[in-house]
C-alpha positions in Angstrom: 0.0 0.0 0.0 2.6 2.3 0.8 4.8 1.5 -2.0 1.7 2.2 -5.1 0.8 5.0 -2.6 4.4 6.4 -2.9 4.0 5.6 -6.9 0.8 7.4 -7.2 2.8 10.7 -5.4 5.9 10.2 -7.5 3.9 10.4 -11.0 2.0 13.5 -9.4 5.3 15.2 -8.7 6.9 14.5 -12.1 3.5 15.7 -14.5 4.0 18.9 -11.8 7.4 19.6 -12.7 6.5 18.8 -16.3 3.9 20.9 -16.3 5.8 23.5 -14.3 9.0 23.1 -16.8 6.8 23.8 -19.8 5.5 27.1 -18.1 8.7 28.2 -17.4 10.5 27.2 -21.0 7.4 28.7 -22.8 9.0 32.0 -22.2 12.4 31.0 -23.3 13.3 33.0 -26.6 13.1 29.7 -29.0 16.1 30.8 -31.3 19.4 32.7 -31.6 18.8 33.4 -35.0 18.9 37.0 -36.6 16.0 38.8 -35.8 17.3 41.3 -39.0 15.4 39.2 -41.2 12.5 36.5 -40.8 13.8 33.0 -41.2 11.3 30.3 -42.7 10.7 27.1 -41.5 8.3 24.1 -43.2 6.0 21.9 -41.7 5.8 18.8 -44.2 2.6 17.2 -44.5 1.9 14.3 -42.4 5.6 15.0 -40.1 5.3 13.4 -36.4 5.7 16.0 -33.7 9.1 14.5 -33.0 10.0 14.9 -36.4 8.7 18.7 -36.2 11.2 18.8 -33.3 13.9 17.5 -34.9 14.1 20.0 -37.8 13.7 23.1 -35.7 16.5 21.9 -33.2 19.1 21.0 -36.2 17.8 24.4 -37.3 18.4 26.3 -34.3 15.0 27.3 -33.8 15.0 25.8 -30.8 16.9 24.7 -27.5 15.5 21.5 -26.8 13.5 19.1 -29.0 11.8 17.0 -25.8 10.8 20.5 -24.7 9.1 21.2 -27.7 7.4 17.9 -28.3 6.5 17.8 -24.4 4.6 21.4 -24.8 3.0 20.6 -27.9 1.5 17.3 -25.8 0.4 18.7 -22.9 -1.7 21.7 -24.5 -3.2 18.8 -27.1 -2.2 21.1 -30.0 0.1 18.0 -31.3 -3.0 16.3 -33.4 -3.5 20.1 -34.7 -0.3 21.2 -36.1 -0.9 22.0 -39.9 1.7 21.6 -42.9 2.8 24.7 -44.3 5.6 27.2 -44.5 6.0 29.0 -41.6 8.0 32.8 -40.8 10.0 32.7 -37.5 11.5 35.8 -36.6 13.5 34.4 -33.6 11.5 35.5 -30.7 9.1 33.6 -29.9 8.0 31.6 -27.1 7.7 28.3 -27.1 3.9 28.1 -26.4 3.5 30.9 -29.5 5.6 28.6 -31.4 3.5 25.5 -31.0 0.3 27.7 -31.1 1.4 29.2 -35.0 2.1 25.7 -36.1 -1.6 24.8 -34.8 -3.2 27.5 -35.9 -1.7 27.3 -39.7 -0.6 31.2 -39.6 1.8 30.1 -42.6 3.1 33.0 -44.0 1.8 33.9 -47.3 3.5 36.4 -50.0 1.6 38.5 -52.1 2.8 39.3 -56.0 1.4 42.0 -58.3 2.4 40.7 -61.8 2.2 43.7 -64.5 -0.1 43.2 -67.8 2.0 42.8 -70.8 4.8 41.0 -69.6 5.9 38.1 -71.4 6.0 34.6 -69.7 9.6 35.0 -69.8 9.3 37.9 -68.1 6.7 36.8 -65.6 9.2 33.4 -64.8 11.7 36.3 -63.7 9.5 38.5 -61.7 8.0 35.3 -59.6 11.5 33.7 -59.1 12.8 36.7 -57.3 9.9 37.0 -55.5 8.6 33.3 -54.5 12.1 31.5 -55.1 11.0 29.6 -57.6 12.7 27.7 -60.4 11.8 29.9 -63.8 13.2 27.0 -66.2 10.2 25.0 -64.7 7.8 27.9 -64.6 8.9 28.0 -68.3 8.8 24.3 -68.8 5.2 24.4 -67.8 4.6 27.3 -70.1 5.3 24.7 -72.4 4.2 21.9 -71.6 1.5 19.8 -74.5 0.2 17.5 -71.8 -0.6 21.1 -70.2 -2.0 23.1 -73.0 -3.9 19.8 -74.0 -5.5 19.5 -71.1 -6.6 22.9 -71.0 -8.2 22.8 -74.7 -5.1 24.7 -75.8 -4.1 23.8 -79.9 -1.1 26.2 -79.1 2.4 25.4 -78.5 2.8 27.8 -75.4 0.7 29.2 -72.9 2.1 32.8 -74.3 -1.0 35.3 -73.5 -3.4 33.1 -71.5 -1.7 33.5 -67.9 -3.7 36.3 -66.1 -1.7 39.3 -64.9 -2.8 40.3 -61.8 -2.1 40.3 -57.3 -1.9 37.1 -56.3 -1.6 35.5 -52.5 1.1 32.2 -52.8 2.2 30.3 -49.7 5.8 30.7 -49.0 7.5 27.7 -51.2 4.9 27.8 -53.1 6.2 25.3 -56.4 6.8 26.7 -59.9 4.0 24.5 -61.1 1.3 25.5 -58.9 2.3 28.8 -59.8 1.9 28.5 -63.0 -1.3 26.4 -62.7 -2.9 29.7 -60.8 -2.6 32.0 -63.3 -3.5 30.3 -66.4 -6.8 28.7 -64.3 -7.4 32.2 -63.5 -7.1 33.4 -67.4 -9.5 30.2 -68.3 -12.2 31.9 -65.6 -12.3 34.7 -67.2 -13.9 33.0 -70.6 -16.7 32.4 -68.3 -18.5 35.5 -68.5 -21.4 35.1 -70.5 -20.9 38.7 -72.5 -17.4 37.5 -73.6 -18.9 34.3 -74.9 -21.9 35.8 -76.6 -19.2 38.1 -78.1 -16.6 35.5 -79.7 -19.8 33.9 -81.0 -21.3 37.1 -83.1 -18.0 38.3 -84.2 -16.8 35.0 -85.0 -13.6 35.2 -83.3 -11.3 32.2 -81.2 -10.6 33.0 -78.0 -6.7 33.3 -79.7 -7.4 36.0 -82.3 -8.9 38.1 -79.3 -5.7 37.3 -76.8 -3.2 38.2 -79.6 -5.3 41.6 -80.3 -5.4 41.9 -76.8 -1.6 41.7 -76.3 -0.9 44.5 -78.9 -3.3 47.3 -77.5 -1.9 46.1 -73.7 1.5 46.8 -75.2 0.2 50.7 -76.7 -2.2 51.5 -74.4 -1.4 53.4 -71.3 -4.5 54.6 -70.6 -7.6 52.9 -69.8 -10.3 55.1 -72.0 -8.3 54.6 -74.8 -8.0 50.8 -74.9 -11.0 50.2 -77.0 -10.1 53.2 -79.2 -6.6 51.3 -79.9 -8.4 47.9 -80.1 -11.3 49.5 -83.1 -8.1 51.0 -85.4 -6.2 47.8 -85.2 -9.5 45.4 -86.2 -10.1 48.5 -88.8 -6.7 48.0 -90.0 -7.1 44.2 -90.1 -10.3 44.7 -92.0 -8.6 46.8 -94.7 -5.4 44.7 -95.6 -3.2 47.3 -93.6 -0.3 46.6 -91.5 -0.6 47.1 -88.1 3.2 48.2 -88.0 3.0 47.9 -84.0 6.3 48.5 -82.3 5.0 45.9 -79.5 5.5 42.8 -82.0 8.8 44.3 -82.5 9.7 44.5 -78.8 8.6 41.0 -78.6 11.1 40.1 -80.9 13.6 41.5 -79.0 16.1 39.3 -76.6 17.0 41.8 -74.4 13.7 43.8 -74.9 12.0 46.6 -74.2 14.3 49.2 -75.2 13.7 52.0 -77.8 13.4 50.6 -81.4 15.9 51.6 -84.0 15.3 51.6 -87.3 17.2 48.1 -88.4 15.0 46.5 -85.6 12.0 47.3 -87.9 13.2 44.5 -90.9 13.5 41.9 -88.4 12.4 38.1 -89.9 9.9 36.7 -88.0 6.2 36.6 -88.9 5.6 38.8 -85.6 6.9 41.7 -87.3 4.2 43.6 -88.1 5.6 46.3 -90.5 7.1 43.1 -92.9 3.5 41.1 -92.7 0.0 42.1 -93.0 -2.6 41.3 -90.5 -2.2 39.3 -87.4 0.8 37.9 -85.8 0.4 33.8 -84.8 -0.4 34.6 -81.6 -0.2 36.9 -78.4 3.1 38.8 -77.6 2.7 39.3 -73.7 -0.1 38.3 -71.2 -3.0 40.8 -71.7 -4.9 41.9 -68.3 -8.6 41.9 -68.7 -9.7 45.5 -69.9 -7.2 44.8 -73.1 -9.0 41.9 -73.5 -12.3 43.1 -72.9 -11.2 46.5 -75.6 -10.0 43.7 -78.1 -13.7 41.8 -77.8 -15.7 45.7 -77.5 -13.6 47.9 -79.7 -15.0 51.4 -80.3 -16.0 51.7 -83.6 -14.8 54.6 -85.6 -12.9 55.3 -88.2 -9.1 55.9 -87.3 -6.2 54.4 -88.7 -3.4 56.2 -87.3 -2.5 57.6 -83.7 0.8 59.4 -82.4 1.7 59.9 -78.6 0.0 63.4 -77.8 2.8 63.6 -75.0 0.7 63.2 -71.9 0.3 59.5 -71.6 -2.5 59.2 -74.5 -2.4 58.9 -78.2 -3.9 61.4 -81.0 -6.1 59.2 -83.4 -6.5 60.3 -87.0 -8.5 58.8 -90.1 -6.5 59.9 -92.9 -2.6 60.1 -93.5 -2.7 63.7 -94.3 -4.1 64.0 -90.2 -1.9 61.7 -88.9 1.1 63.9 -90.0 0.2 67.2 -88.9 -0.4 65.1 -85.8 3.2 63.6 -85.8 4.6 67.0 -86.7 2.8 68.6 -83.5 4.7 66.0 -81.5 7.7 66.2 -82.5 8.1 70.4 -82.0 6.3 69.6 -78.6 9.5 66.8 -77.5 11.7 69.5 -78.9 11.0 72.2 -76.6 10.8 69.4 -74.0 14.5 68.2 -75.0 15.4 72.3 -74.8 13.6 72.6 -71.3 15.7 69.8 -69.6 18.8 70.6 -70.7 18.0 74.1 -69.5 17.5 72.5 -66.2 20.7 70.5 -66.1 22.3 73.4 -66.9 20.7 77.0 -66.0 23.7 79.2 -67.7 23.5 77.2 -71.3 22.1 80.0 -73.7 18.2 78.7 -75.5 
C-alpha cells in the first residue's frame, strides 16, 4: 500500500514539474537566430511532432526538441499542427511557437504581376519574388500535356496567364504557380458577354488574346483601350499593316528598349511592319480591360495615332491628319529636350 501510494505521489510530482518546466520554457526566446530578417521554416505534411522537433533543433529554432514535443502534448495542439511554410522571426516563445504551427498562420507572400509582360518575363519576376525555379515555370509554359489539357491547340501558354495580385504560400512550387494564373485566365472565358461576343463576331478565344496583347502593349491609358483595339480590327479589316512596335519588342532578346530603325526589318512573322494582319499569336499576357477592348472595340474610323505627349495617343482617319499630328509631337518633344537641358544646366544659352 505504501509502495503504489508512494507511486501514485511520485507520477504527481513528475507531470507537476512537467507541467511546471513547460510554463517556465514557454518564455524562453526559441532561437538565436537573426531577428534582422525572418527565417522560414516548413511543416511537411503528415511529419510526427518529433519529427517537427527535430528539424527546428538541427535548425536552431529551438533549445531543446523533448521540450518542444513535451509542450506541444500537454496543450493537445500536437493532433493540430498544420503543414505549411512557416515565418519565425527568432522571438518567440515556445507556447507561441507550438500555437502558429496549430493555428496554420503560414506565412503567405503577395505578388502584383504587371499586364503585358511576357511569360519570360513573368518566370523572372516570380523567381525573385517566390524563389521559384523559372526554367520550370517556363517548362510548364510549355508543356502539351498542359495546353492539352486545358483545350489549348497552341504550342505555349504565351497570352493566356492572367496578370494580376496574387496571395502564394511561401515555397509555393513553380508548377502550382503556373497552374494559378492560367486557371485564372480560363475563368475569365466564363463570362457570358465575352462568350456571346466570340460567338457574333466570330472570333477564337486566340485572335482576341493576340489583339489583346498588342493594345496592352500601346495602351497606357484605360479610356483609350477600345479606341486602340477598333483602329487595329479596322486595320485588319482593310489589308493594312498594323506596323505595332509591341511585335517588335517581342522580338527582341534583351527587350523593351527604344526601337531603331534596323530593328523594324526583323524576320519573323511577328513583325508587323514586314507582314499584314495578325501575328500567330499573343506577344505578352494581356490583363482583362485589353482583353475586354479587343472583344468591345469602339468603332470609328481611325487608322493612325501618335503619342500626344501626356500618356494618351492622337487618333486620325486619314494620313494627311496623322502627319500634322506627328509633326505637333515632335516640336512639342523638342522644346521638351530644350527645357531639360536648360534644367541641367541654367547658364547654357536657348
Amino acid at each position: 500500500m505504501i509502495k503504489k501510494l508512494s507511486l501514485f505521489i511520485f507520477s504527481v510530482c513528475a507531470v507537476l514539474v512537467i507541467t511546471a518546466s513547460y510554463f517556465f520554457f514557454s518564455s524562453w526566446i526559441m532561437t538565436g537566430k537573426s531577428t534582422e530578417a525572418p527565417h522560414y521554416f516548413k511543416v511537411a505534411k503528415g511529419s510526427s511532432v518529433r519529427q517537427i522537433g527535430n528539424d527546428l533543433s538541427e535548425n536552431g529554432f529551438i533549445r531543446s526538441r523533448l521540450l518542444f514535443t513535451a509542450a506541444a502534448k500537454l496543450t493537445g495542439l500536437d493532433r493540430k499542427i498544420k503543414a505549411g511554410f512557416y515565418e519565425i522571426n527568432g522571438d518567440e516563445t515556445l507556447e507561441e511557437l507550438v500555437s502558429g504551427f496549430a493555428k496554420g498562420s503560414y506565412i503567405a507572400i503577395q505578388v502584383t504581376i504587371p499586364e503585358g509582360l511576357t511569360t519570360r518575363r513573368i518566370a523572372g519576376l516570380l523567381s525573385g519574388k517566390l524563389g521559384i525555379d523559372s526554367s520550370s515555370f517556363m517548362d510548364a509554359c510549355r508543356d502539351s500535356a498542359l495546353l492539352k489539357s486545358f483545350g489549348l491547340k497552341t504550342s505555349t501558354f504565351e497570352g493566356y496567364l492572367l496578370p494580376e495580385t496574387y496571395e502564394f504560400e511561401y515555397g509555393v512550387t513553380a508548377r502550382e504557380v503556373f497552374l494559378k494564373l492560367a486557371e485564372s485566365a480560363g475563368k475569365l472565358w466564363e463570362t457570358p458577354s465575352w462568350i456571346s461576343q466570340l460567338k457574333e463576331r466570330n472570333l477564337s478565344i486566340h485572335t482576341v488574346l493576340t489583339m489583346a496583347s498588342i493594345v496592352e502593349g500601346e495602351a497606357r491609358l484605360d479610356a483609350e483601350r477600345p479606341i486602340i483595339a477598333g483602329l487595329y480590327w479596322n486595320r485588319v479589316r482593310i489589308g493594312m499593316h498594323l506596323q505595332a512596335d509591341p511585335t517588335i519588342q517581342f522580338l527582341l532578346p534583351g527587350g523593351p528598349r527604344r526601337l531603331l530603325y534596323r530593328d523594324l526589318e526583323l524576320d519573323s512573322p511577328y513583325n508587323t511592319y514586314l507582314h499584314a494582319g495578325l501575328p500567330p499569336g499573343p506577344i505578352g499576357n494581356p490583363g482583362a480591360k485589353s482583353i475586354e477592348a479587343a472583344l468591345f472595340p469602339a468603332s470609328h474610323g481611325f487608322l493612325y495615332m501618335v503619342a500626344d505627349g501626356s500618356g494618351g495617343h492622337t487618333f486620325s482617319k486619314t494620313l494627311a491628319e496623322h502627319n500634322v499630328a506627328v509633326a505637333r509631337y515632335n516640336q512639342l518633344m523638342q522644346v521638351r529636350r530644350k527645357e531639360q537641358k536648360m534644367n541641367r544646366n541654367p547658364n547654357a544659352k536657348p
